[in-house]
C-alpha positions as CSV (number, residue, x, y, z in Angstrom):
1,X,60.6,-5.7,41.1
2,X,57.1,-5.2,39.4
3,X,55.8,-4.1,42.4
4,X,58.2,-2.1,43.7
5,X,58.2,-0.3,39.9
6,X,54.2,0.3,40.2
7,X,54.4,1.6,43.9
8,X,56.9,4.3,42.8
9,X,55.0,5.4,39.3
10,X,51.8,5.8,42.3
11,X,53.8,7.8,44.1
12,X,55.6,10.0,41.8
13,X,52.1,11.5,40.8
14,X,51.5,12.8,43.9
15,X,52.8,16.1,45.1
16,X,56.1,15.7,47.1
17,X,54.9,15.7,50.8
18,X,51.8,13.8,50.7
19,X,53.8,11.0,48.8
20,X,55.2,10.2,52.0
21,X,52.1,10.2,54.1
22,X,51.0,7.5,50.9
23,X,53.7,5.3,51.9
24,X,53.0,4.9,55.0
25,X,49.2,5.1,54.5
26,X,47.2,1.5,54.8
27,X,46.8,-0.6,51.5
28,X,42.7,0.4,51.8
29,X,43.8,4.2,51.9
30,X,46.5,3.3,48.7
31,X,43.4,0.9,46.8
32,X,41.0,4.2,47.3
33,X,43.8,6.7,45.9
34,X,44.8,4.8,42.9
35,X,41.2,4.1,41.9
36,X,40.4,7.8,42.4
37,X,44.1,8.7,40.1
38,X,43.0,6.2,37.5
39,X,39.4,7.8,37.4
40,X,41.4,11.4,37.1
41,X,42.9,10.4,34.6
42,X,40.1,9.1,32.3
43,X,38.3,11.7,32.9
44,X,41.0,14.1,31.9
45,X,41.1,11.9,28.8
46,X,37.7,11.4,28.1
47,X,37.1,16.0,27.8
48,X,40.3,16.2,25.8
49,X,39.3,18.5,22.9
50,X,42.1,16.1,20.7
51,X,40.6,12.7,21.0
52,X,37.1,13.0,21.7
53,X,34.2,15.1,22.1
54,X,33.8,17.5,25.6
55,X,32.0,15.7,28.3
56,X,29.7,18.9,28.6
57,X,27.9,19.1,25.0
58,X,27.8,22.7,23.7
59,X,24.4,24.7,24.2
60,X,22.0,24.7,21.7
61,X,22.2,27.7,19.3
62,X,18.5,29.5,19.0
63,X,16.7,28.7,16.1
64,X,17.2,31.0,13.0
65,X,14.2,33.1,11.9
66,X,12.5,32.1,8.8
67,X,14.0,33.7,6.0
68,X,12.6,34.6,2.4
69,X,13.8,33.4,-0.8
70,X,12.3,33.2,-4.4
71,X,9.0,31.3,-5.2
72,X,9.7,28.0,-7.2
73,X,9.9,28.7,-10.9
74,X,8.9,25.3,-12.4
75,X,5.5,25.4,-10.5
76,X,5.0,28.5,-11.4
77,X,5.7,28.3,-15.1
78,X,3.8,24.9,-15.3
79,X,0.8,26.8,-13.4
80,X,0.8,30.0,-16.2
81,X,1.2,27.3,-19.1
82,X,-1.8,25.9,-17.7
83,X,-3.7,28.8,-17.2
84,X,-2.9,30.2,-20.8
85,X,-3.6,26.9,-22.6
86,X,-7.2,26.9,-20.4
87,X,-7.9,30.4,-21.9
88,X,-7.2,29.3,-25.1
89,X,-9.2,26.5,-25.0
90,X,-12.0,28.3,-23.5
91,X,-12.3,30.5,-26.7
92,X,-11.8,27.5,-28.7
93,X,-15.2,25.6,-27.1
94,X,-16.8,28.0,-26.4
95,X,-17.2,30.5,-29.1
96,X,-20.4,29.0,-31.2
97,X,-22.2,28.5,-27.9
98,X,-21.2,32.4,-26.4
99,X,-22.3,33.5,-30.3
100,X,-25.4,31.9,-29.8
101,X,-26.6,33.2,-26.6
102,X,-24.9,36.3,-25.9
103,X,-24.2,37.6,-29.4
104,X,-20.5,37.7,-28.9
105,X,-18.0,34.6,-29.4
106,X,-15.5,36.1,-27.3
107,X,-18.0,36.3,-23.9
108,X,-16.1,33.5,-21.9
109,X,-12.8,34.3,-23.2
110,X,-13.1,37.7,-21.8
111,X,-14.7,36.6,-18.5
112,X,-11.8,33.7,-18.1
113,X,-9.3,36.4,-18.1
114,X,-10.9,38.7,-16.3
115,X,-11.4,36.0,-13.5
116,X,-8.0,35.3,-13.9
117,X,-6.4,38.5,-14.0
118,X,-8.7,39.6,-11.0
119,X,-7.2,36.6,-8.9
120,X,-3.8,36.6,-9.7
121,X,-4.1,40.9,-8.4
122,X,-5.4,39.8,-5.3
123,X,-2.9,36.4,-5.2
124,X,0.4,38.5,-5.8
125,X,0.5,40.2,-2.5
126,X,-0.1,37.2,-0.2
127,X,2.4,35.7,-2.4
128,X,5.2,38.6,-1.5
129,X,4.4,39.0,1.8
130,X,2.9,36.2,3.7
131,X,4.7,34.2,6.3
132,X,3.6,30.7,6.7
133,X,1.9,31.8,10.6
134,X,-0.6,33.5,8.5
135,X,-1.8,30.7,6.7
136,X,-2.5,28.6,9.8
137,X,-5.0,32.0,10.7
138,X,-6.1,32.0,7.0
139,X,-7.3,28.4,7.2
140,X,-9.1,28.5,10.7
141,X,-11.0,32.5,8.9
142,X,-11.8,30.3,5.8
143,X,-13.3,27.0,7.4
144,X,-15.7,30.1,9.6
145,X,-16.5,31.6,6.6
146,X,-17.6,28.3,4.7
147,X,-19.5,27.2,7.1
148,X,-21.7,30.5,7.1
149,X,-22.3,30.3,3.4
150,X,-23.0,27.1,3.2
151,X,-25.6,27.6,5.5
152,X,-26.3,31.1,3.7
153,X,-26.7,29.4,-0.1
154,X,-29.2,26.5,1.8
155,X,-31.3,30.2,2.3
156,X,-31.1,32.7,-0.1
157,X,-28.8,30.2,-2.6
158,X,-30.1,30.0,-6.9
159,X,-30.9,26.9,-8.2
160,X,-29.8,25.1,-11.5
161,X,-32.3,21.8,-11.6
162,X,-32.4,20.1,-7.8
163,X,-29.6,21.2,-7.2
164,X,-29.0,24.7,-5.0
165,X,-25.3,25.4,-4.9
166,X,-24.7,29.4,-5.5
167,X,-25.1,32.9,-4.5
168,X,-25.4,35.3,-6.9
169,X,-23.9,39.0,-5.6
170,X,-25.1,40.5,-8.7
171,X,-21.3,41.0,-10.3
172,X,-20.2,37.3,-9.2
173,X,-21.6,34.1,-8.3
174,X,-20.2,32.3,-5.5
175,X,-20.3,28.2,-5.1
176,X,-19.1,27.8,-1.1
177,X,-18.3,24.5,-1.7
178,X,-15.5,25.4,-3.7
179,X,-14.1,27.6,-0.8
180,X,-14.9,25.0,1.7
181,X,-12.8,22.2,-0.3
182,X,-9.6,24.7,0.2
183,X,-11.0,25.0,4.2
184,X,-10.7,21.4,4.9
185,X,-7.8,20.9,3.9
186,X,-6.0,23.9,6.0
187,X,-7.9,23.2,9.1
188,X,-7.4,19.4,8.9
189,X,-3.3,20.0,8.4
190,X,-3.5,22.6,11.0
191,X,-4.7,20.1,13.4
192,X,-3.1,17.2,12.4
193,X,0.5,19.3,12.6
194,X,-0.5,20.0,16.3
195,X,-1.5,16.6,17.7
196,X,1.1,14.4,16.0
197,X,2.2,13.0,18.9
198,X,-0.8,11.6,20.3
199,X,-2.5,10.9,16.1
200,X,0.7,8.6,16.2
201,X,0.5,7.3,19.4
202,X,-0.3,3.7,20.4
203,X,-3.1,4.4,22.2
204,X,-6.4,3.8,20.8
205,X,-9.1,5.8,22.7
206,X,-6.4,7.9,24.2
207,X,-4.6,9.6,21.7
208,X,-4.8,7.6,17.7
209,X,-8.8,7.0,17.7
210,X,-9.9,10.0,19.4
211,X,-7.3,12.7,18.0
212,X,-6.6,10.8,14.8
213,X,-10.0,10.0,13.5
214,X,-12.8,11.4,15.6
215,X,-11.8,15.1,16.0
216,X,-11.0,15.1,12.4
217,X,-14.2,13.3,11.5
218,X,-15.9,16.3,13.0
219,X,-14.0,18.9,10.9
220,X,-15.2,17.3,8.0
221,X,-18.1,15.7,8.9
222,X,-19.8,19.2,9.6
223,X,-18.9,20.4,6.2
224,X,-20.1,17.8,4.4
225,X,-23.1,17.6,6.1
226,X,-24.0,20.9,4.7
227,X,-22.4,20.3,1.3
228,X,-25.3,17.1,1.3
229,X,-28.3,19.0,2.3
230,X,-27.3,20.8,-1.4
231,X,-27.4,17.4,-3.0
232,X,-24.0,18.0,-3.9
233,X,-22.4,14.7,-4.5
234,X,-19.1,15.5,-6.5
235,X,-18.3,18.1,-3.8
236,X,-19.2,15.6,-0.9
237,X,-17.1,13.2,-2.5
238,X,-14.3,15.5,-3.5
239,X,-14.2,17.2,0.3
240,X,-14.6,13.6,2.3
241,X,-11.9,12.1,-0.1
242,X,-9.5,15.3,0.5
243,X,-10.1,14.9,4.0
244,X,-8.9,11.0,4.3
245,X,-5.5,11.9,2.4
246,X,-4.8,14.9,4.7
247,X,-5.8,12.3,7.7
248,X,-3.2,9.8,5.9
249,X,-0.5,12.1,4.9
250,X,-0.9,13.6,8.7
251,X,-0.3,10.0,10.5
252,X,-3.9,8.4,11.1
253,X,-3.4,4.7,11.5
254,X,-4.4,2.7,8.3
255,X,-6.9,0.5,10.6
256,X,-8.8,3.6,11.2
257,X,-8.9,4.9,7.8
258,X,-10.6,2.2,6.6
259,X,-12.8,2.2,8.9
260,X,-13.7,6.1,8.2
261,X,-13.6,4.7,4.3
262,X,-16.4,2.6,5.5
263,X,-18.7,4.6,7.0
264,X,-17.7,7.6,4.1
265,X,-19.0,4.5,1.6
266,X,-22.3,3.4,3.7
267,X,-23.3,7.4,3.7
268,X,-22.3,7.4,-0.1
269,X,-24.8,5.0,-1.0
270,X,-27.3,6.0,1.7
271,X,-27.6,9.5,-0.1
272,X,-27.9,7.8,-3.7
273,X,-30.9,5.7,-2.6
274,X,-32.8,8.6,-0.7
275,X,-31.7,11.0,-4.6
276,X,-34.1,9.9,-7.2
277,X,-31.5,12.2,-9.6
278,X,-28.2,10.2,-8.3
279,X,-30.2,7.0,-8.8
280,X,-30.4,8.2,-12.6
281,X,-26.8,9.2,-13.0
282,X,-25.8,5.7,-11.8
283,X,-28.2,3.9,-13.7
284,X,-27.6,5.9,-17.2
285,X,-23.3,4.8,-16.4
286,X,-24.3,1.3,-16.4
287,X,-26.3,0.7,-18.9
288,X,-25.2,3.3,-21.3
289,X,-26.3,1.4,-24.1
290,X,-29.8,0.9,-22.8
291,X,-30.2,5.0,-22.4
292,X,-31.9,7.1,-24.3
293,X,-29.3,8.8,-26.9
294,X,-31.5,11.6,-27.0
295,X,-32.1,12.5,-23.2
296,X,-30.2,11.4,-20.4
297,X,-27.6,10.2,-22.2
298,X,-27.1,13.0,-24.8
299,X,-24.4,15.1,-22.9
300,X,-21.9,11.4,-22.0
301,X,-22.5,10.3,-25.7
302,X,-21.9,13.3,-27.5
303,X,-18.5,13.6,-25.0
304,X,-17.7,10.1,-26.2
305,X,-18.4,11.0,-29.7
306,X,-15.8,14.1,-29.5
307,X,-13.2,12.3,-27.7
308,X,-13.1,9.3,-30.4
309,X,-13.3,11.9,-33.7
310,X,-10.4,13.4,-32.6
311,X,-8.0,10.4,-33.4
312,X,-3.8,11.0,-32.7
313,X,-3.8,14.4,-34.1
314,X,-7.0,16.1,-33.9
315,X,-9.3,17.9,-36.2
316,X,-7.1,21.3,-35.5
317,X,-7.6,24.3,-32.7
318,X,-11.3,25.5,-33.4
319,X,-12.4,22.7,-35.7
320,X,-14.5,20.8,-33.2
321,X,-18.0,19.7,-34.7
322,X,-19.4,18.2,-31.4
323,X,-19.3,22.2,-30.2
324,X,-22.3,23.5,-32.6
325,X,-24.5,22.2,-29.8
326,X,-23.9,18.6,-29.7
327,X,-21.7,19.2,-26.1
328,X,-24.4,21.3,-23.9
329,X,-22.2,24.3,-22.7
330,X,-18.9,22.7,-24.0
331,X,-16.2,25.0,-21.9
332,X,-18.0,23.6,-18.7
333,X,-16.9,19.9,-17.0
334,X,-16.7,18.4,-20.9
335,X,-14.1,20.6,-22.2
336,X,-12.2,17.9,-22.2
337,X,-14.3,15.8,-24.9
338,X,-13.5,19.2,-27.4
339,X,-9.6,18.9,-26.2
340,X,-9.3,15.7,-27.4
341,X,-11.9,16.4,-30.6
342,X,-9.3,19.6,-31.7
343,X,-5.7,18.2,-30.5
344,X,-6.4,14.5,-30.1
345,X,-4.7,12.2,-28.5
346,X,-1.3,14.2,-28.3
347,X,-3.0,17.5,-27.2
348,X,-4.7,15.1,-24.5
349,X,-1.6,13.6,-23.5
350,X,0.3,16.5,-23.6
351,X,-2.9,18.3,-21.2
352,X,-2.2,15.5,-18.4
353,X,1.8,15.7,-18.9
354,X,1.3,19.3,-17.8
355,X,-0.7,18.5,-14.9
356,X,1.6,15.6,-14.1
357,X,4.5,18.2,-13.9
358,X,2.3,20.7,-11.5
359,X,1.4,17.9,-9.1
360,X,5.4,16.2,-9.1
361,X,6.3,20.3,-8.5
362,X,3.7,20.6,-5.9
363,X,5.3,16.9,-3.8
364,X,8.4,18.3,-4.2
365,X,8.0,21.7,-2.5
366,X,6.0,19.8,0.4
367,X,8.9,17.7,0.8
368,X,11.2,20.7,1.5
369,X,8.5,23.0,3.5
370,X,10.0,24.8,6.5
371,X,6.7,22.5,9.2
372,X,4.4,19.9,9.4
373,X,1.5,22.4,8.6
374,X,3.0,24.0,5.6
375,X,3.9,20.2,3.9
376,X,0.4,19.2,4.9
377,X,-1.4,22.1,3.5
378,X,1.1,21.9,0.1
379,X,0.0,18.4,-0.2
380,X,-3.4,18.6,0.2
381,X,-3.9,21.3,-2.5
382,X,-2.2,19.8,-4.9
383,X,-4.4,16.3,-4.4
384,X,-7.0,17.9,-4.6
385,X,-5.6,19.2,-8.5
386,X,-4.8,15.6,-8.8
387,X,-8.0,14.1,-7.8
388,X,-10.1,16.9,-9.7
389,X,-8.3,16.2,-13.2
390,X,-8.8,12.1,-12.6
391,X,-12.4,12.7,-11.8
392,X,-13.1,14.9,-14.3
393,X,-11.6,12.8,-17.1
394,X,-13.3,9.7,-15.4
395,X,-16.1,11.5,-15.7
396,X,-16.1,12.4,-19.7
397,X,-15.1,9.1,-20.5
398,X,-17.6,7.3,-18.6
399,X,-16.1,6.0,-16.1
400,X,-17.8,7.1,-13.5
401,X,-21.2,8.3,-13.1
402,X,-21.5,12.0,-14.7
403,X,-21.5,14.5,-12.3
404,X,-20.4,18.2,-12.1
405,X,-16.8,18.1,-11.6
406,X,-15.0,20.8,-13.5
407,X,-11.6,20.5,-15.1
408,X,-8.9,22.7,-13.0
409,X,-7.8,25.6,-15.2
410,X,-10.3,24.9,-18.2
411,X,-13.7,24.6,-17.1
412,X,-15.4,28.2,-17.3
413,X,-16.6,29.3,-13.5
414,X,-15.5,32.4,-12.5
415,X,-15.6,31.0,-8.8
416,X,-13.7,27.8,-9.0
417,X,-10.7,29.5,-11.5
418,X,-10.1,32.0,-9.0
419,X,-9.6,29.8,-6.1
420,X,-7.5,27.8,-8.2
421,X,-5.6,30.4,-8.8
422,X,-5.5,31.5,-4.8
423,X,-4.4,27.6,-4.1
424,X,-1.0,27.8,-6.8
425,X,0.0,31.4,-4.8
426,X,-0.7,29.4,-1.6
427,X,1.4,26.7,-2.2
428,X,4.1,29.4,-4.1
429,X,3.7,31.3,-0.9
430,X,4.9,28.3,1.3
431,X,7.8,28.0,-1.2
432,X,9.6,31.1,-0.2
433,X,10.6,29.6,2.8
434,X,12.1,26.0,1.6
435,X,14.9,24.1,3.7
436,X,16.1,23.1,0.6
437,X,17.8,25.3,-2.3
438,X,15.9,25.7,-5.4
């Protein structure tokens, strides 16, 4: 009965004349035509719009052009705080020492916002109209450009004790390593954006060692070759360390960054034995106690000095006493010493709060950046703010070995503000296009 039921429900799907050519059809012929129904059939069930997805997926839709939106507020209004509170302070520590030698207390107030006024002009338009393309050609123009002038400044460069690290062009003097910090960074996320595949790859000579650490040890390597022959520590140390986050935030394998670490290290301590200055700096910062109060270690005790006066609250906005020439040139690398003299331990606190919110801004907007490049580059810029504040207070408080590292924002230098300035409309710039709604 079954079977007789089963050979009737086969034939009653075919049409009406070839149902009798089935019947009398061999069972090989009938086993080939069921399986060939009941394959029919799933397929007819398998594209049915109602229970599942089409067999054939829907082509791709083109990729939607870039589009504009507003820059991010918070790191913009974080950035101005900062930049006002650095003019302020400015006047604050500098005033006895710009009465003293230029006969007006207002000298470095005026040149910090002239600086800054200067660069946010020429920031604003790159800002409005810049698409993030432009930066990757920005990046490769700057990287050029450093390179000349640090070869220009070994040449024609002006000297401030062994070191040679300037050129003056009469209305401005220029420090190229400051541009070339801001260089390394672009190039090194530039290229690290275009090889992921083979930085990331498993193998070693092929693709991880030779695009992930060799190529960009030779981006960097050439800067800071020309940033040593300056005898430029803080920058050599401040470019080679910017350069191993970009590597690490771009996919270099941990194995190889600590080997690059290494050799970064061994070259670190090279230079310090062949510097008869370095040597001095290192010895003064660990034996402090043992240095003469009166020479070497006038500028890091006098810093100290400040930074314990101050207390919780401070002595009050322009009441520093370590400022009547205690603190050489106080609105350089140790304004932070007259910070915490005026404001104390809550204007201090409240001075790396602000910082903290730029940097968490500055992750944030990477995260949401429309390509590799532009999160790279984001990221990079705002270490190197990071890694400039820590070093600079490491610095003042001794420890770490005093060198020249000025305080982003605060520290006068006409050169380094308005690159600092430049960096905040970069990343501001790579804002407008974020994947994410603000």
């Amino acid at each position: 009965m079954k079977e007789s039921d089963n050979r009737e429900k086969e034939q009653s799907n075919l049409p009406e004349r070839p149902r009798k050519a089935f019947a009398l059809a061999p069972s090989s012929i009938k086993k080939k035509v069921k399986k060939a129904l009941v394959a029919r059939e799933q397929k007819l069930a398998y594209n049915d719009v109602i229970f599942s997805e089409p067999l054939t997926p829907p082509a791709e839709e083109p990729p939607k052009p870039l589009e504009k939106g507003n820059v991010d507020m918070w790191f913009l209004l974080w950035a101005m705080i900062l930049v006002c509170f650095g003019a302020i302070m400015s006047y604050s520590a500098s005033a006895v020492y710009a009465e003293q030698k230029f006969d007006s207390s207002t000298y470095f107030l005026l040149r910090y916002v002239l600086f800054a006024v200067l660069a946010i002009v020429i920031t604003v338009p790159f800002v409005a109209i810049a698409r993030p393309w432009f930066w990757r050609i920005f990046g490769v123009a700057a990287y050029g450009a450093s390179i000349l002038l640090l070869l220009a400044v070994l040449v024609f460069g002006v000297a401030e004790g062994e070191a040679q690290r300037w050129i003056d062009l009469g209305f401005i003097t220029i420090q190229p390593s400051e541009i070339a910090k801001v260089a390394v960074v672009m190039v090194l996320a530039l290229y690290m954006s275009k090889y992921e595949k083979e930085i990331t790859s498993t193998h070693a000579f092929g693709g991880s060692f030779r695009k992930g650490v060799m190529m960009p040890m030779a981006i960097i390597g050439l800067i800071c070759g020309l940033v040593a022959l300056e005898r430029h520590i803080s920058g050599l140390m401040i470019i080679g360390m910017l350069g191993v986050a970009v590597m690490f935030m771009g996919g270099t394998r941990i194995k190889w960054l600590a080997m690059f670490l290494g050799i970064i290290g061994v070259a670190g301590v090279g230079l310090i034995l062949v510097s008869s200055y370095a040597q001095e700096r290192v010895d003064i910062w660990l034996h402090i106690e043992e240095a003469d109060p009166l020479g070497a270690a006038w500028q890091t005790l006098q810093g100290l000095y400040a930074i314990g006066s101050g207390g919780f609250f401070g002595l009050g906005l322009g009441s520093s006493r370590q400022k009547f020439g205690y603190v050489s040139q106080p609105q350089n690398d140790f304004i932070f010493t007259i910070i915490c003299e005026e404001l104390g331990f809550i204007g201090a606190f409240v001075l790396i709060l602000l910082f903290g919110l730029l940097i968490w801004r500055g992750i944030k907007i990477g995260q949401r950046a429309p390509d590799k490049f532009c999160a790279l580059t984001v990221w990079g810029l705002t270490f190197k703010i990071a890694l400039q504040v820590a070093m600079n207070i490491a610095v003042v408080t001794n420890s770490m070995p005093n060198t020249g590292i000025s305080l982003p924002f605060f520290s006068s230098g006409g050169t380094s503000l308005m690159i600092q300035i430049f960096e905040i409309g970069i990343i501001l710039s790579i804002s407008r296009f974020s994947t994410v709604k603000k």
